[in-house]
C-alpha positions as CSV (number, residue, x, y, z in Angstrom):
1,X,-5.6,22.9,13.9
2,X,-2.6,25.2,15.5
3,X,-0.1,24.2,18.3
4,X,-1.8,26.5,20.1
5,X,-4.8,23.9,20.4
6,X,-2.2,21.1,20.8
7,X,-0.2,22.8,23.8
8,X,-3.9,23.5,25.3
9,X,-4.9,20.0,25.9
10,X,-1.2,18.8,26.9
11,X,-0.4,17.2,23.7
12,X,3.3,18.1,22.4
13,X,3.4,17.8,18.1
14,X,6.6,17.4,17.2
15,X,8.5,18.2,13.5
16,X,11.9,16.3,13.2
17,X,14.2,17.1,9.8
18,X,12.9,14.7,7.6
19,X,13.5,14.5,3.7
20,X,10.6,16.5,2.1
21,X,8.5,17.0,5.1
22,X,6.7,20.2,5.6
23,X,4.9,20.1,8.4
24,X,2.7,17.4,11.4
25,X,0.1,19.3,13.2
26,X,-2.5,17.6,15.5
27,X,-6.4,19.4,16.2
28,X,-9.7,18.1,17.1
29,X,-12.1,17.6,14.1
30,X,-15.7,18.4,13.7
31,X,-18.1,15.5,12.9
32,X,-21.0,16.6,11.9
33,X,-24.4,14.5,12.1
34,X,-27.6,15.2,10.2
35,X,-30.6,13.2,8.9
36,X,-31.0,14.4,5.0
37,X,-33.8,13.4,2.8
38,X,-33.5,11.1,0.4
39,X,-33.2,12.1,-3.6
40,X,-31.2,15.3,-2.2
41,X,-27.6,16.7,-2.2
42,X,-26.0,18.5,0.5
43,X,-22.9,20.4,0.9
44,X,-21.1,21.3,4.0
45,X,-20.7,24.8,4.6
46,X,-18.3,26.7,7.1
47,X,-18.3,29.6,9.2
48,X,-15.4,31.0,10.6
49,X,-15.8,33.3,13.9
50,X,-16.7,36.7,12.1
51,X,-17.1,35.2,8.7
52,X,-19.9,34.0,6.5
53,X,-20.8,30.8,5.5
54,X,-18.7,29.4,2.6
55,X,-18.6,26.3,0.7
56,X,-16.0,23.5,1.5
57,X,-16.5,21.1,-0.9
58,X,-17.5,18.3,1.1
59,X,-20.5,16.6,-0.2
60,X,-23.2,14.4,0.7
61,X,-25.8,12.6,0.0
62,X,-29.4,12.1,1.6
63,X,-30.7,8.9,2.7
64,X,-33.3,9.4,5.5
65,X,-31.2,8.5,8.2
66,X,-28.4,10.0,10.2
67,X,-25.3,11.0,8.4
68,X,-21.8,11.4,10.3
69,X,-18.7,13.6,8.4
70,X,-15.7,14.2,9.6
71,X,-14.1,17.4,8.8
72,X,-10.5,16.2,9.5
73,X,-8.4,18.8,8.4
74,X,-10.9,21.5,8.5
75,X,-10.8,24.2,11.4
76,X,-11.7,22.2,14.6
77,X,-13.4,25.6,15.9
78,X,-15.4,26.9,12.9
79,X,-19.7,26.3,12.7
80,X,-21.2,23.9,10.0
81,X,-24.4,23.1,8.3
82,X,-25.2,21.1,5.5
83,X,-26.3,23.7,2.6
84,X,-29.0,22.0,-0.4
85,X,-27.3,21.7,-3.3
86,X,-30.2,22.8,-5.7
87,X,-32.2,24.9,-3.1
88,X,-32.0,27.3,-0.3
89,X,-32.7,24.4,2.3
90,X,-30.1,24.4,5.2
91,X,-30.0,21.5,7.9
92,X,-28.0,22.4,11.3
93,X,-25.5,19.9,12.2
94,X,-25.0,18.1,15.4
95,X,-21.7,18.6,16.2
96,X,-18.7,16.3,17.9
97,X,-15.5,16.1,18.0
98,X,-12.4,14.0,17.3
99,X,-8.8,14.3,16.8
100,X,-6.5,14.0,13.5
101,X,-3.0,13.9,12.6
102,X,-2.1,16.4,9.1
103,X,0.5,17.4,7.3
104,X,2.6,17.4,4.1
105,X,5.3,16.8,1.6
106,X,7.4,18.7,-0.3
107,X,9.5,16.0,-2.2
108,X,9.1,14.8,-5.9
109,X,6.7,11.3,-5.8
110,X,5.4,12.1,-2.9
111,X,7.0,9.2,-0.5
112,X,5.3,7.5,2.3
113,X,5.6,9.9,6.0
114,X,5.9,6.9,8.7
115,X,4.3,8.8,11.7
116,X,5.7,7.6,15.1
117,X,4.1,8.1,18.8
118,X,5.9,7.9,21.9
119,X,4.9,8.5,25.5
120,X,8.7,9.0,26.5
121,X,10.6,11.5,24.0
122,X,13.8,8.4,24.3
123,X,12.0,5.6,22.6
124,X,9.7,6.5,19.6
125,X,7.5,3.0,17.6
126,X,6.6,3.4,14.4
127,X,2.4,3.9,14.5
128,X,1.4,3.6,10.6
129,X,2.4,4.6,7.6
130,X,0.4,7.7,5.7
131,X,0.6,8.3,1.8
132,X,0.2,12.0,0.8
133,X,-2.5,12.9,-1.5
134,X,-2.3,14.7,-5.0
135,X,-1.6,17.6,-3.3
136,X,1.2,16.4,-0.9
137,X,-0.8,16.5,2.1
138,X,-1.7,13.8,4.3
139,X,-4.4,13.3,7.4
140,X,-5.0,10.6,9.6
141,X,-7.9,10.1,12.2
142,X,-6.2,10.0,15.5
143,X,-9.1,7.5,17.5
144,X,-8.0,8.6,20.9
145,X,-4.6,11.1,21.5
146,X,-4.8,10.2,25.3
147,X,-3.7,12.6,28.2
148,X,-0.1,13.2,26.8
149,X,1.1,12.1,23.8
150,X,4.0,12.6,21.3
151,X,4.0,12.2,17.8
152,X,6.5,13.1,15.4
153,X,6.9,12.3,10.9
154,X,9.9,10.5,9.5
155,X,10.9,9.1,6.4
156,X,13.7,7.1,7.3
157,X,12.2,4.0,7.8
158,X,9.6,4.1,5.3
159,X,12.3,3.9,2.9
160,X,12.1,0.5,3.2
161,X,8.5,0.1,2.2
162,X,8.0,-0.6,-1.4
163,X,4.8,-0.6,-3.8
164,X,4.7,-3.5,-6.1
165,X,2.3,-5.8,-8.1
166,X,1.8,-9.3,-7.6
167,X,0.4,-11.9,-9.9
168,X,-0.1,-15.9,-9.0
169,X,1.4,-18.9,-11.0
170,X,-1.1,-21.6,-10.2
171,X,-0.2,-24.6,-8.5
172,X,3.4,-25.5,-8.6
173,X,4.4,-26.8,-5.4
174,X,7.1,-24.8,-3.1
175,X,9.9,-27.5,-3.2
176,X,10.4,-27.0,-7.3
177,X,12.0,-23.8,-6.6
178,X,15.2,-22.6,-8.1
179,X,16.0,-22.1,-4.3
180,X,16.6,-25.6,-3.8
181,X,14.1,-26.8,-0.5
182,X,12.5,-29.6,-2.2
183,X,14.9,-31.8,-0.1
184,X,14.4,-30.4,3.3
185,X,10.8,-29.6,3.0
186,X,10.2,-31.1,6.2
187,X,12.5,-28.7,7.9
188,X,11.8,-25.1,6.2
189,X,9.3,-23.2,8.5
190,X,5.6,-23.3,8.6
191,X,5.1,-20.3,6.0
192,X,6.6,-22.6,3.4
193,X,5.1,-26.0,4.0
194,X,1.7,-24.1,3.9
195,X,2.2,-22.6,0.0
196,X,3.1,-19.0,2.0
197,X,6.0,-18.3,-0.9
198,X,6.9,-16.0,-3.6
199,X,9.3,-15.8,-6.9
200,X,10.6,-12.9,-7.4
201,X,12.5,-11.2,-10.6
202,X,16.1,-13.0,-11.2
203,X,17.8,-9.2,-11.0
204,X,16.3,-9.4,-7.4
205,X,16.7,-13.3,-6.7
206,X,20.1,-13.0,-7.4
207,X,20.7,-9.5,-5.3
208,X,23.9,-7.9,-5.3
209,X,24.9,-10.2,-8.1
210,X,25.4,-13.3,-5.9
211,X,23.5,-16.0,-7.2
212,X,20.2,-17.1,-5.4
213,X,21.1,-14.6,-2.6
214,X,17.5,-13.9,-2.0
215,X,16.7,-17.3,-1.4
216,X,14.9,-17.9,2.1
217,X,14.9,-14.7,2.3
218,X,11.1,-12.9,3.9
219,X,8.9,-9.9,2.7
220,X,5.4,-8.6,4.6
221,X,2.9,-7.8,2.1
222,X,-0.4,-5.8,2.0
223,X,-2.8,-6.4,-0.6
224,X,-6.3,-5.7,-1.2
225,X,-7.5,-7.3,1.3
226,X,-5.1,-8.5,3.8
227,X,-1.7,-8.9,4.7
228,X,0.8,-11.8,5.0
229,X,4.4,-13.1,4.9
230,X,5.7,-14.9,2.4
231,X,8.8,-16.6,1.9
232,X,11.3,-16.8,-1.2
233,X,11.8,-19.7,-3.1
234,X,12.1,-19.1,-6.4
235,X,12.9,-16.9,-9.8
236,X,10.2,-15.4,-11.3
237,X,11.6,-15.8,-15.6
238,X,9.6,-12.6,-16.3
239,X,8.1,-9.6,-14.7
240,X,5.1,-7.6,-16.3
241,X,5.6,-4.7,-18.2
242,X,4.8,-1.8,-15.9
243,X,6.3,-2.9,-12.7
244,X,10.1,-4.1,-12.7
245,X,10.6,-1.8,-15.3
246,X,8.9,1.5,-13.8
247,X,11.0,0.4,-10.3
248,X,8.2,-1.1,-8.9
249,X,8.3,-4.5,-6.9
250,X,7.0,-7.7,-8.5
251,X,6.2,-11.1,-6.7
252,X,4.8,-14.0,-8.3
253,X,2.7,-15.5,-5.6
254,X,1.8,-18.8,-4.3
255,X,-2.5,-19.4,-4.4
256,X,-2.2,-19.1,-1.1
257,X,-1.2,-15.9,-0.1
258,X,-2.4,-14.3,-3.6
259,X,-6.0,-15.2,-2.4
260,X,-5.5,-14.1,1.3
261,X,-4.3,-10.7,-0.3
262,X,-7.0,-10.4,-3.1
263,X,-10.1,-11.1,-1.4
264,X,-10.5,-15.0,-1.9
265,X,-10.0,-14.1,-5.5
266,X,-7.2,-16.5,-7.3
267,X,-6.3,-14.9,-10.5
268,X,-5.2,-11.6,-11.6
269,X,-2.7,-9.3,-10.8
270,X,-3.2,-6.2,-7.7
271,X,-1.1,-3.7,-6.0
272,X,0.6,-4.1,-2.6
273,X,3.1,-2.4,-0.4
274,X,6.3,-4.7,0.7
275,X,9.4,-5.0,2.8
276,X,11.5,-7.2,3.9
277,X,11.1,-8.7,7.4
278,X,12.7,-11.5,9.7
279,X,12.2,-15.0,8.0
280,X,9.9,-16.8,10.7
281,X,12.3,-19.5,11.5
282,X,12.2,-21.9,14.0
283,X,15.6,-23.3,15.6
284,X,19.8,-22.2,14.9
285,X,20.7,-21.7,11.1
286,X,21.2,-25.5,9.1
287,X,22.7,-26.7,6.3
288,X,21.9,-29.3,3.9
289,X,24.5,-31.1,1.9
290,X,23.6,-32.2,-1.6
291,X,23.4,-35.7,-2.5
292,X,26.0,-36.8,-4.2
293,X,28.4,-34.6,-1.8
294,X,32.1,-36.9,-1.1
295,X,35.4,-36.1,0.2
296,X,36.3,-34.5,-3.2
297,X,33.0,-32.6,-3.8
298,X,31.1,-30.4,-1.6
299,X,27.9,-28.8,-1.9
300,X,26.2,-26.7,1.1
301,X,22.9,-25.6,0.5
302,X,21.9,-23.3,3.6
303,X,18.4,-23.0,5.1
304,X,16.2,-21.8,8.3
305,X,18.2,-18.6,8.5
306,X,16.4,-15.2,9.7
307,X,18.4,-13.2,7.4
308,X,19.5,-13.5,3.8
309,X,22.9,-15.2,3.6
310,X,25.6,-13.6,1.4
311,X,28.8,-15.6,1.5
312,X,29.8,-19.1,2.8
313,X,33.1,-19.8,3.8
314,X,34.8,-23.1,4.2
315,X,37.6,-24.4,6.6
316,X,39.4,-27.7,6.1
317,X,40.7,-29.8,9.0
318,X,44.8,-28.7,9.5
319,X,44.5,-25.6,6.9
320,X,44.2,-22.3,8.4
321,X,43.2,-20.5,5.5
322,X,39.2,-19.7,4.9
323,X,38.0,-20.9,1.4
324,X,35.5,-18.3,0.2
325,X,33.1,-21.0,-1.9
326,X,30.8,-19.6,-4.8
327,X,27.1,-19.6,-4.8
328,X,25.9,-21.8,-8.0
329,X,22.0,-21.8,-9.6
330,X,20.3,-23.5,-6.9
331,X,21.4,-22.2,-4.2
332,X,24.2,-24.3,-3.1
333,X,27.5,-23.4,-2.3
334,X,30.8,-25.8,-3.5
335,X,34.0,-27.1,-1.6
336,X,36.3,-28.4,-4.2
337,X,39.5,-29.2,-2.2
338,X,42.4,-29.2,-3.8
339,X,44.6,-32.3,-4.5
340,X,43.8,-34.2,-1.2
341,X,40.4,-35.3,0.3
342,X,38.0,-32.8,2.9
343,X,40.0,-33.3,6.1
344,X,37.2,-33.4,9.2
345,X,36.7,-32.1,11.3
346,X,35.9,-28.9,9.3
347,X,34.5,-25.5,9.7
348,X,31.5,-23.5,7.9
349,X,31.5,-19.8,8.1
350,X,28.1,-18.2,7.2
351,X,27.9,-14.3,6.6
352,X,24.5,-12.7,6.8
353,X,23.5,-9.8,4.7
354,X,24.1,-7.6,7.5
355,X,27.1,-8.6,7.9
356,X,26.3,-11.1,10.9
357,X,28.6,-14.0,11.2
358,X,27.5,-17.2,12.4
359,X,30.4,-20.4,12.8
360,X,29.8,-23.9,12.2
361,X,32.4,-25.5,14.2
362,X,34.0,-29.2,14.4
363,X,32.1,-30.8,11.6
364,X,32.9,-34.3,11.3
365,X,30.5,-35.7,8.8
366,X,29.0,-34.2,5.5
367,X,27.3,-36.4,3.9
368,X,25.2,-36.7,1.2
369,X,21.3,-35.7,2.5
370,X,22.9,-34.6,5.9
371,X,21.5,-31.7,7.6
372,X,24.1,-29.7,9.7
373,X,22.6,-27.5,12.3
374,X,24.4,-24.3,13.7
375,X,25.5,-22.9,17.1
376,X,23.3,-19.8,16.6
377,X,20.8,-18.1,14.3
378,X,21.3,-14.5,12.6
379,X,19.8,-11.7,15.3
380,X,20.9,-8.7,13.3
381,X,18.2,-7.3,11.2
382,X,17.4,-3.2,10.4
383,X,15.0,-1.6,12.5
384,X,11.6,-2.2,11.2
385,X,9.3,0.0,9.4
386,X,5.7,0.1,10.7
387,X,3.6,-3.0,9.3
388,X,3.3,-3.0,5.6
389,X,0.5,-1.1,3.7
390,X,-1.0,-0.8,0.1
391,X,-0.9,2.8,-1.4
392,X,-4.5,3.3,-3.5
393,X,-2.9,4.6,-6.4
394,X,-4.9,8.4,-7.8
395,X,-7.6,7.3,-10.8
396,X,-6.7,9.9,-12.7
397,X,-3.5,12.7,-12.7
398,X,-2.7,13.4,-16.4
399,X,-3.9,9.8,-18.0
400,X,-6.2,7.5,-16.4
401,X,-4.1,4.6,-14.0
402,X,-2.4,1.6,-16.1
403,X,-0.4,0.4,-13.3
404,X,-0.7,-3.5,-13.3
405,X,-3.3,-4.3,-10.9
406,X,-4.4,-0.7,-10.1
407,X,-5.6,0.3,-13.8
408,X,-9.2,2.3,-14.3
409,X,-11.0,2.5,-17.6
410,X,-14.3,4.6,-18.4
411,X,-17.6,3.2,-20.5
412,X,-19.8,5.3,-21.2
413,X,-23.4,4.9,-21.7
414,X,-26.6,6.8,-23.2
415,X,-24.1,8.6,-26.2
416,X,-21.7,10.6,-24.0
417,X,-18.4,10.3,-25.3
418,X,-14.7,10.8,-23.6
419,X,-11.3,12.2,-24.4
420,X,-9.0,10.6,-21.6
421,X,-5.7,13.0,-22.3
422,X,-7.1,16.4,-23.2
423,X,-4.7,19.5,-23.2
424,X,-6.6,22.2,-23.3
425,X,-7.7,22.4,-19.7
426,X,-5.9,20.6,-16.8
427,X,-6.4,21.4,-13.2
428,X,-2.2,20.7,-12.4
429,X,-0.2,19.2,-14.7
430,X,-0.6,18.5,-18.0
431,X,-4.1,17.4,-18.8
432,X,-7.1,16.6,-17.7
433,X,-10.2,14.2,-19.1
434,X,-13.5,15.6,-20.7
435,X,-16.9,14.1,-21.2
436,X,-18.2,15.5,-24.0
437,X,-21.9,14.7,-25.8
438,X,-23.4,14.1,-22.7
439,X,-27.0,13.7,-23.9
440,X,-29.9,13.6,-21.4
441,X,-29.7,10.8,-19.0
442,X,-26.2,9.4,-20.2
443,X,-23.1,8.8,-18.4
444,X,-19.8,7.8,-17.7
445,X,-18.9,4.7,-15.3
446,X,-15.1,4.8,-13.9
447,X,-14.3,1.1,-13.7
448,X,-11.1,-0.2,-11.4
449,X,-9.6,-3.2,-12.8
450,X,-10.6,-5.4,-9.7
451,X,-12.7,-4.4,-6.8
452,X,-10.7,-2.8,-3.6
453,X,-12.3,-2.3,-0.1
454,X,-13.5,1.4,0.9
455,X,-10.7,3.1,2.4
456,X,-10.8,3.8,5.9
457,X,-12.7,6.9,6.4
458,X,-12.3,7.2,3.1
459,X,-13.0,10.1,0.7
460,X,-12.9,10.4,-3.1
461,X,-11.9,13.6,-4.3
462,X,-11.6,14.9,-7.2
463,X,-11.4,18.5,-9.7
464,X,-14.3,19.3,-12.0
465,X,-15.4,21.9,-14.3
466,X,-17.6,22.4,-17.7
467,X,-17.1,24.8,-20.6
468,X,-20.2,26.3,-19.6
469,X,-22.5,26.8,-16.5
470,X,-24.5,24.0,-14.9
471,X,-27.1,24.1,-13.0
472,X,-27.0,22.3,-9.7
473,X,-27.8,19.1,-9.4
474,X,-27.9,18.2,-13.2
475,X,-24.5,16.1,-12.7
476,X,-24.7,13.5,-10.0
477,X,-22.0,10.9,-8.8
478,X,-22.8,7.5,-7.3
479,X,-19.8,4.8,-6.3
480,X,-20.4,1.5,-7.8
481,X,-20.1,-1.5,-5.3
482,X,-17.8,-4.2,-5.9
483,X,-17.9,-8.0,-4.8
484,X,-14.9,-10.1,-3.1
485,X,-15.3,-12.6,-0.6
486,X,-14.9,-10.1,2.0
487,X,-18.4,-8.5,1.6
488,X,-20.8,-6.9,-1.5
489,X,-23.1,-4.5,-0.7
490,X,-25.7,-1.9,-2.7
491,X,-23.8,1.1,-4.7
492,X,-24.1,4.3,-3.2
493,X,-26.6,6.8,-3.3
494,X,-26.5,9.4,-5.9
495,X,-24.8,12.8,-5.1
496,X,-26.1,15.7,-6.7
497,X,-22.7,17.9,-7.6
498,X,-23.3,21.9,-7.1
499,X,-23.5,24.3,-9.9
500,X,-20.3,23.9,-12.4
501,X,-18.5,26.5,-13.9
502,X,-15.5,27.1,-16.1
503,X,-13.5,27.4,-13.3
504,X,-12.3,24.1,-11.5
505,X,-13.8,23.1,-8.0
506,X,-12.3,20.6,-6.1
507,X,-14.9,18.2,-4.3
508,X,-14.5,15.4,-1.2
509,X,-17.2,12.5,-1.5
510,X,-17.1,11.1,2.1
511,X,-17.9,7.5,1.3
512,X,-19.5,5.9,4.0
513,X,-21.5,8.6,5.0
514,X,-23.3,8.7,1.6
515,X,-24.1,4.6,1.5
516,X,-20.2,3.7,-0.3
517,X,-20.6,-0.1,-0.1
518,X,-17.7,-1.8,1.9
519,X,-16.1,-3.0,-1.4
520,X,-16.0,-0.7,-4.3
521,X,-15.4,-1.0,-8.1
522,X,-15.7,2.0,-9.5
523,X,-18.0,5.2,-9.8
524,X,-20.3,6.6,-12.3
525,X,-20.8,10.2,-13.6
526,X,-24.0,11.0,-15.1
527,X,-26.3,13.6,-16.6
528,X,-29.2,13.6,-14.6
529,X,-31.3,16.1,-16.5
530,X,-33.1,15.5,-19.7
531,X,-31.1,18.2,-21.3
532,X,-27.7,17.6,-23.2
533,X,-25.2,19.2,-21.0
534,X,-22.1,21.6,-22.2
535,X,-18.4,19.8,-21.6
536,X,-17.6,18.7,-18.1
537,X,-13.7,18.1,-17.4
538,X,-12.4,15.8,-14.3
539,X,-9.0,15.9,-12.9
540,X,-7.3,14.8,-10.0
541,X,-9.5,11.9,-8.9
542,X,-8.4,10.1,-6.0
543,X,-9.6,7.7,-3.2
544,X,-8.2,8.4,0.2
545,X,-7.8,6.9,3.4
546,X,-7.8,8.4,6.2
């Protein structure tokens, strides 16, 4: 994968400065196709032009019919056959090719790389967002790179794409809000007559310190297993620990969109990926005035605006001087004039939070359970990064996951036992977690906290090791399927791991190609000898997409 491949077939790869960006390369990918028996493991091995074969860690598991593996990332121009794991068996691979995008981070948390494709070096669109790995790398199957195309990596714009949690609060209905659209239900946009709303945390409801300023206001999430807009319209009292507190996002969800993102599921708590995006509003910007409104009191409760509002400003007839009103709980904004009576006709000044400015003018009614619609609607919004997605969170680096909604736990089975945060061995960081006592036939299942679809030609990967040498084969790995609405499916078959030794070997588990169902919940570890095996240590387990 060089730019000497790229330059060959008349596609430019381009590096921009970017925040913690290493490097974006583009190269063809082998895929390799072979039909390996069943009960067997198989490991791909590569040759290099005037090398010997070598092991890449890629494994896979027979099943009697034809298995495809991408090598994306892997020398486009190297030979491959599938090695037997616990024999001298070797299958040639049919080989084809494809395209992938790779590269990597340098900086600390390793941020989302929006990758960007362009046909004209003037105008670049955001394509899709990638999530670096452990290691701060990153690859991305590239379907079809066309005669001549660009692509560069920025972080820029995926600055405005957060990772949160979500939970759901049952069944209150939109208008009971601390927003305040009870009375113009009617009028708010479709998202919000059909339950498509959110509460967030007050520190975030009331942005900036202006009371309610989030109200109305629109985020794109992706879940699980889907993605949706939802609108604000409320204050969510409290957020769970683990998520506003470690600068995560938090929505409390409508049953609506909570099931739409979970897999029909309505309870719980998941992940997703968030940003803020144009309220779908129909029409110029309104406002609703309060009952109870009169000459001598005014309260302005805006609505149907495309952009969060900060300020209101009110104009009374014959004064020239704009009254800056404040923003109570409830989203409504109060005129109280001074000594004499509202003077018509008047004038409303509405300031977006990007600083768009929108005038109401020659009002000559407000009265109480009046709507007032504007000249215009707010057009001014950020450029847009590419459409939301959920970043699958690693399974183990250091301690096993306890993010809300993305949490794994083991139980073990058969007498094996395991120490989650062990300090004696780690593969990076700090530590790494050991199954010890692992008895003849016993074994450790890796459950997620709810079940997640199978990443797109996904791998799991992971670091493993034992205190002593095993033979080949004697550990095997399966993937456990899950069940959502979405689909349930058989777990995988099992994949014999090669020999182990006290030195750490990092292994990729393409999914699909060993029988992954299409929704997963976990994976299991076992002993698949008789014998009771020495200490095996995992570290670095991840599911990637790719």
């Amino acid at each position: 994968m060089t730019r000497a491949t790229a330059a060959v077939l008349g596609i430019w790869m381009g590096v921009v400065a970017m925040a913690g960006a290493d490097e974006l390369r583009i190269g063809q990918t082998a895929i390799l196709s072979g039909s390996l028996p069943t009960g067997t493991g198989w490991q791909v091995e590569m040759q290099q032009p005037g090398g010997s074969w070598a092991g890449t860690g890629v494994m896979v598991a027979g099943r009697s019919v034809v298995a495809a593996v991408r090598m994306d990332g892997w020398p486009g121009d190297a030979a491959y056959r599938f090695q037997r794991v616990d024999g001298a068996a070797t299958v040639t691979a049919a080989l084809g090719s494809g395209w992938c995008l790779a590269g990597s981070v340098t900086a600390a948390g390793r941020p989302p790389v929006v990758i960007q494709k362009s046909e004209d070096l003037a105008e670049w669109s955001p394509r899709e967002v990638a999530f670096p790995a452990l290691d701060r790398s990153y690859v991305r199957v590239l379907e079809s790179p066309g005669t001549r195309r660009f692509f560069r990596a920025a972080s820029g714009a995926a600055g405005s794409l957060r990772d949160g949690s979500a939970t759901t609060y049952g069944t209150m209905a939109p208008y009971n809000g601390a927003a305040g659209y009870g009375p113009v239900y009617a009028d708010m946009p479709q998202i919000f007559k059909d339950g498509y709303i959110t509460a967030i945390p007050a520190a975030e409801f009331n942005r900036g310190g202006l009371t309610a300023a989030a109200a109305g206001e629109c985020y794109e999430l992706s879940g699980p297993f889907g993605r949706t807009t939802v609108i604000v319209s409320d204050s969510a009292p409290a957020a769970p620990p683990g998520t506003v507190d470690a600068g995560r996002g938090y929505f409390d969800l409508g049953p609506a969109p909570f099931s739409l993102l979970n897999g029909g599921q309505t309870s719980g708590i998941i992940t997703l990926g968030s940003r803020l995006v144009p309220a779908p509003v129909v029409g110029n910007l309104k406002l609703y005035v309060t009952t109870g409104s009169n000459l001598y009191y005014v309260e302005l409760r805006p609505f149907n605006h495309r952009a969060g509002v900060n300020t209101v400003e009110f104009l009374n007839g014959g004064s020239s001087t704009w009254v800056t009103l404040p923003r109570q709980t409830g989203n409504s904004f109060v005129f109280l004039p001074s000594g004499s009576p509202v003077t018509f006709p008047v004038q409303v000044r509405m300031t977006s939070r990007f600083g768009e400015v929108v005038t109401f003018s020659s009002i000559t009614s407000l009265n109480g359970g009046q709507i007032v619609t504007g000249p215009a609607q707010f057009n001014v919004f950020p450029e847009q990064a590419p459409a939301t997605q959920r970043r699958i969170l690693p399974v183990y680096q250091d301690v096993l996951s306890n993010v809300p909604g993305d949490s794994w736990s083991t139980a073990v089975y058969g007498g094996a036992s395991v120490t989650a945060v062990d300090t004696a061995v780690k593969h990076t960081g700090t530590a790494s977690l050991r199954i010890s006592s692992f008895s003849g036939f016993s074994g450790v299942n890796f459950l997620s906290f709810g079940p997640f679809p199978r990443p797109q030609n996904g791998v799991l990967k992971l670091a493993v090791r034992s205190a002593s040498p095993v033979a080949a084969g004697q550990v095997q790995l399966k993937v456990i399927s899950g069940t959502a609405s979405s689909g349930t499916g058989s777990d995988s078959a099992f994949i014999p791991l090669p020999a182990l030794t006290t030195g750490w070997q990092v292994l990729h588990l393409p999914l699909e190609a060993s029988g992954t169902a299409p929704v997963v919940s976990g994976f299991t570890l076992v002993n698949g000898s008789s014998a009771t095996l020495p200490d095996v240590s995992l570290d670095d387990i991840e599911f990637l997409d790719r």
